[in-house]
C-alpha positions as CSV (number, residue, x, y, z in Angstrom):
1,X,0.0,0.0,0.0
2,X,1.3,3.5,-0.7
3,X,1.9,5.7,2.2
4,X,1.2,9.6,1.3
5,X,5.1,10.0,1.8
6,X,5.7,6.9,-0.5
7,X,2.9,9.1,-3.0
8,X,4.7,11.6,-2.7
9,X,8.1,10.2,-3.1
10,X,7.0,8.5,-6.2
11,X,5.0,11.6,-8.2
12,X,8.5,13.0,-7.4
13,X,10.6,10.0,-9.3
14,X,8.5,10.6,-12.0
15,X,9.0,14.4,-12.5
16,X,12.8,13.8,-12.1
17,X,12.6,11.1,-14.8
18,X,10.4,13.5,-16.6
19,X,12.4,16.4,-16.1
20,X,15.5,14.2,-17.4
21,X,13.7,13.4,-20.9
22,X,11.8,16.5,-22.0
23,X,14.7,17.5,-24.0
24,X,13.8,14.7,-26.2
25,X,10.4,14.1,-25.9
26,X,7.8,16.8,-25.3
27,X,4.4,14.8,-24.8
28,X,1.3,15.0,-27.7
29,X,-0.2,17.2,-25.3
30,X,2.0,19.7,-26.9
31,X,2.3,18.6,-30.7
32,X,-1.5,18.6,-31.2
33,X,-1.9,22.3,-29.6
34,X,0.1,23.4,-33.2
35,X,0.1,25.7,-34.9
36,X,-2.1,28.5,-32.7
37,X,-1.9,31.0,-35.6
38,X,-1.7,33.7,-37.8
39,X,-3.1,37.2,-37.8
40,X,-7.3,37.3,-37.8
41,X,-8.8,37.5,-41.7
42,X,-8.4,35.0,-44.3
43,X,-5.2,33.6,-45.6
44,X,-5.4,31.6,-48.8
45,X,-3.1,29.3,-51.0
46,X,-1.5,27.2,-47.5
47,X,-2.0,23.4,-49.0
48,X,1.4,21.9,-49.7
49,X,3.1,24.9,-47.7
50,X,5.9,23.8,-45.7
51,X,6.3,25.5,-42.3
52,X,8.0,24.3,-39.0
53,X,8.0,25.1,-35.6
54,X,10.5,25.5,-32.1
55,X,9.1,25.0,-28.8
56,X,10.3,26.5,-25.8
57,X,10.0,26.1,-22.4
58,X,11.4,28.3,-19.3
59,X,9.1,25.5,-17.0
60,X,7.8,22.3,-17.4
61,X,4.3,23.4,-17.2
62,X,4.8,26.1,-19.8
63,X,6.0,26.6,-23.4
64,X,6.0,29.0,-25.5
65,X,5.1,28.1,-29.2
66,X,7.2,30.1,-32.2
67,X,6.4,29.5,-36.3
68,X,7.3,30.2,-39.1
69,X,4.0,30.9,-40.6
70,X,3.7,33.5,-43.0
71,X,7.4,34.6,-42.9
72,X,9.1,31.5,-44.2
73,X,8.7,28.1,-45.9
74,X,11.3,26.7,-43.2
75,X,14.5,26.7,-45.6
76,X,16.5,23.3,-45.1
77,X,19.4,24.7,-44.9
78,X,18.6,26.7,-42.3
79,X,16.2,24.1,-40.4
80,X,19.0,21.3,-40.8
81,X,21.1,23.2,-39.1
82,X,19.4,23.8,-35.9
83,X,19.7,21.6,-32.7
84,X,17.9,21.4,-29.6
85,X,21.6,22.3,-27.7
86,X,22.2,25.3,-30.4
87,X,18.7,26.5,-29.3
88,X,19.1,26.0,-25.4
89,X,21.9,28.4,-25.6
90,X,20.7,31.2,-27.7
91,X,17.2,31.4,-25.7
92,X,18.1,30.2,-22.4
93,X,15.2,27.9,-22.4
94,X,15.0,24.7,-19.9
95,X,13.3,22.8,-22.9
96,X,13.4,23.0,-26.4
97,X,11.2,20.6,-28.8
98,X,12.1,21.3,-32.8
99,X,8.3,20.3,-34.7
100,X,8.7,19.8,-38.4
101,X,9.1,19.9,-40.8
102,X,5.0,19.6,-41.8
103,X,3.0,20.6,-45.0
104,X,-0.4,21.7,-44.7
105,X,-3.1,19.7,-46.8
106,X,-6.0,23.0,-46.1
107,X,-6.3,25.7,-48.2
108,X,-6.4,28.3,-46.4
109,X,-7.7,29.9,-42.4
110,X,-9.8,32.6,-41.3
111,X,-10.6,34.0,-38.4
112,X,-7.2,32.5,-37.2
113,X,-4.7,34.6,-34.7
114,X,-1.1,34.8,-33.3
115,X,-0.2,36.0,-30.0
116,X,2.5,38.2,-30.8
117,X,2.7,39.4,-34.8
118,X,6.6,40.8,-34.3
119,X,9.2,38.6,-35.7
120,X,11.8,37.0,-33.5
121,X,15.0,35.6,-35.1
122,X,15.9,31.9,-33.7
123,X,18.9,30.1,-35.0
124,X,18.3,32.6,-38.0
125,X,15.2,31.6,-38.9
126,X,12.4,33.8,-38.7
127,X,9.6,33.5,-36.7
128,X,7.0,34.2,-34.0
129,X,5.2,33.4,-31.9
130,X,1.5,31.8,-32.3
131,X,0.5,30.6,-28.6
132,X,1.3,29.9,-25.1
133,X,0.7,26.3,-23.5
134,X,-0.1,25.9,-20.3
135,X,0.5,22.2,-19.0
136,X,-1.6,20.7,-16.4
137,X,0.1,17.9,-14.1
138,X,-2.0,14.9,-15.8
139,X,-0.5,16.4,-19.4
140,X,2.6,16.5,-18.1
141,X,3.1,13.0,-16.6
142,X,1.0,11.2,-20.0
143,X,3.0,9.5,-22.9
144,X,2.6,10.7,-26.5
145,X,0.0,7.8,-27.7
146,X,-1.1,8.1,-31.2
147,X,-5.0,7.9,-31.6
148,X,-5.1,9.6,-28.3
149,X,-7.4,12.9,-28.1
150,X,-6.4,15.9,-26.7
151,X,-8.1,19.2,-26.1
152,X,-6.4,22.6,-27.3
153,X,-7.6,26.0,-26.6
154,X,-6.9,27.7,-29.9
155,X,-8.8,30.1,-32.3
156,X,-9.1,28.8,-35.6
157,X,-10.8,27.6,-38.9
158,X,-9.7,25.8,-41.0
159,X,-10.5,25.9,-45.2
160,X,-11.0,22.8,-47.4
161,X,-11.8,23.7,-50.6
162,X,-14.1,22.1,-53.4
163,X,-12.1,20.0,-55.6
164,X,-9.3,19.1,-53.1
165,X,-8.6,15.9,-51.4
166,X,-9.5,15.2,-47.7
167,X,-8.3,12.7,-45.5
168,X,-10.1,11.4,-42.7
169,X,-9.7,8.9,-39.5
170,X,-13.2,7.7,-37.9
171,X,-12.7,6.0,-34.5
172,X,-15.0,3.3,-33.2
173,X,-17.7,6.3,-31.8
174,X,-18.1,7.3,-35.4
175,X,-16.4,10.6,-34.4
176,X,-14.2,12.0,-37.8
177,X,-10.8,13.4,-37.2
178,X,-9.5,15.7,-40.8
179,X,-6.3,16.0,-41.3
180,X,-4.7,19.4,-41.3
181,X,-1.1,18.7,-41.9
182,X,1.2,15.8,-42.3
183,X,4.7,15.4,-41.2
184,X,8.0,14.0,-42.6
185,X,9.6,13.7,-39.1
186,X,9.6,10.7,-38.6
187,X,8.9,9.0,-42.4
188,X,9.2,10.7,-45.7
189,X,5.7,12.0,-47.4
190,X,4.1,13.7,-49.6
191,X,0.8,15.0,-50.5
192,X,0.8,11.8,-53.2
193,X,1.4,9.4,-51.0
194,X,-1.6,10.0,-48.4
195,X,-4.0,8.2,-50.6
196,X,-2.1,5.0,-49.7
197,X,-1.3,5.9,-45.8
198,X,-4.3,3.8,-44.7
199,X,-2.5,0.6,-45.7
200,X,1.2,1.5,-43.6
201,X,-0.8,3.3,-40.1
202,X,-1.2,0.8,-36.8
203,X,-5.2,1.6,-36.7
204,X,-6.2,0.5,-32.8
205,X,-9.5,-1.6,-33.4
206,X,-12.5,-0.1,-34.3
207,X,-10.3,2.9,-36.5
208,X,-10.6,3.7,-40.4
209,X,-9.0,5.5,-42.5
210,X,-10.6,6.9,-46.0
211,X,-9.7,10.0,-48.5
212,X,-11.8,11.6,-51.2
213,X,-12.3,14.8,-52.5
214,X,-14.8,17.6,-51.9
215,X,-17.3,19.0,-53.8
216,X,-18.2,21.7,-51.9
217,X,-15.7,24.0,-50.3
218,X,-16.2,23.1,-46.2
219,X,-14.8,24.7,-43.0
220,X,-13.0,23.3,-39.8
221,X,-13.5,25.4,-36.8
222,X,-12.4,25.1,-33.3
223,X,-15.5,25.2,-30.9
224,X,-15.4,27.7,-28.4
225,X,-11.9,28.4,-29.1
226,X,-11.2,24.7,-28.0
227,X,-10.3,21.9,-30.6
228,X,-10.1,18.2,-30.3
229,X,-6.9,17.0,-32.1
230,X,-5.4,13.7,-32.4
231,X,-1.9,11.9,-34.2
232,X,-1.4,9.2,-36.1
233,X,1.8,6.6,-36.0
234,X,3.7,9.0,-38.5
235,X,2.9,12.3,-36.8
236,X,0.2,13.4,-38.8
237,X,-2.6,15.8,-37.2
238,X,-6.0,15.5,-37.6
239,X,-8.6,17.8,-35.8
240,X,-12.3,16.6,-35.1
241,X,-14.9,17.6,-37.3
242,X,-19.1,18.1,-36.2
243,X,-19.5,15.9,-39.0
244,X,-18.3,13.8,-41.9
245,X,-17.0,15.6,-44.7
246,X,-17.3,12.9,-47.0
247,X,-20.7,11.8,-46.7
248,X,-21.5,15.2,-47.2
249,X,-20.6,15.1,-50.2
250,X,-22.5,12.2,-50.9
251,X,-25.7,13.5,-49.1
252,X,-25.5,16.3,-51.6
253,X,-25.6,14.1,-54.4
């Protein structure tokens, strides 16, 4: 039986251990928050736009979220160049996680906003900064699960547009995730090759996966400012829709 000193003893193992790691691994808490965004009105033309992002943290239970959104498409040369040590030293920041880089598969946002539009050089690439996280205990002390739901306080809406491909995971409550962006992190990808990801992703029972395309332009939006995001096994992010996109198109039929 656990004593409250053992409890204690053991919540504080775990934030050592924690503490010891988040160097390397900041939890899907944090990934799925991403981006938080861009100034309010409607941008257009972001499918197939590379961006990236650096995350940095001066605690544990806070980090600070910095793009390159509407400045940059995330040069290689500059990207490949940057480390999570080079970082630490220029900002000063307990934690750094380097996200990207991603491509967006939407077509555009509105109604979307950053928290601070001036431009901050990191590593030489420009950027700023699009939110502040703040990380609850429970967040902190989770693993990064794929398929696992999280929910992000963010203002956005995302565009899909009529014409253009969709890709969708349904869980086993018939709730549908769309994808807003995919990663090459951790595999290489492209737009092409996301009709076929169904076949290569670890579904948990009960998951699908299915694309098709639009024929009506359709909007995302986060709900009360909060949106429910998940990942898949290659780092893709998905965002959960009020319904299915693709049966609306086949509803309008």
């Amino acid at each position: 039986m656990l004593t409250p000193r053992n409890s204690v003893f053991s919540l504080k193992t775990k934030l050592q251990n924690l503490n010891e790691c988040m160097g390397k691994k900041l939890f899907a808490t944090v990934l799925f928050s991403l981006p938080a965004f861009l100034h309010a009105g409607h941008i257009d033309g972001l499918r197939g736009n590379r961006y990236c992002e650096i995350l940095l943290s001066p605690t544990m239970f806070k980090m600070e979220v910095y793009n390159t959104i509407g400045l940059n498409d995330c040069p290689p040369k500059l990207w490949n160049k940057i480390s999570v040590s080079s970082v630490k030293a220029e900002t000063k920041a307990a934690y750094v996680k380097l996200n990207g880089p991603r491509y967006w598969v939407i077509d555009g946002m509105k109604n979307s906003q950053l928290v601070n539009p001036q431009k901050k050089i990191i590593s030489g690439l420009a950027m700023r900064e699009a939110g502040v996280l703040q990380l609850g205990l429970s967040d902190i002390l989770s693993s990064a699960k794929p398929y696992h739901d999280h929910t992000v306080d963010r203002q956005t809406t995302w565009v899909y547009k009529a014409g253009k491909p969709v890709y969708e995971l349904i869980d086993p409550k018939g709730r549908v995730f769309v994808m807003q962006s995919y990663s090459v992190e951790k595999t290489p990808q492209t737009a092409a090759s996301l009709t076929q990801l169904g076949s290569k992703l670890q579904l948990p029972q009960g998951w699908s996966y299915r694309t098709g395309v639009l024929k009506q332009t359709t909007d995302l939006t986060a709900i009360n400012k909060k949106a429910v995001v998940i990942q898949d096994d290659f780092l893709n992010t998905y965002q959960l829709a009020t319904h299915d996109f693709l049966n609306q198109q086949q509803n309008a039929n």
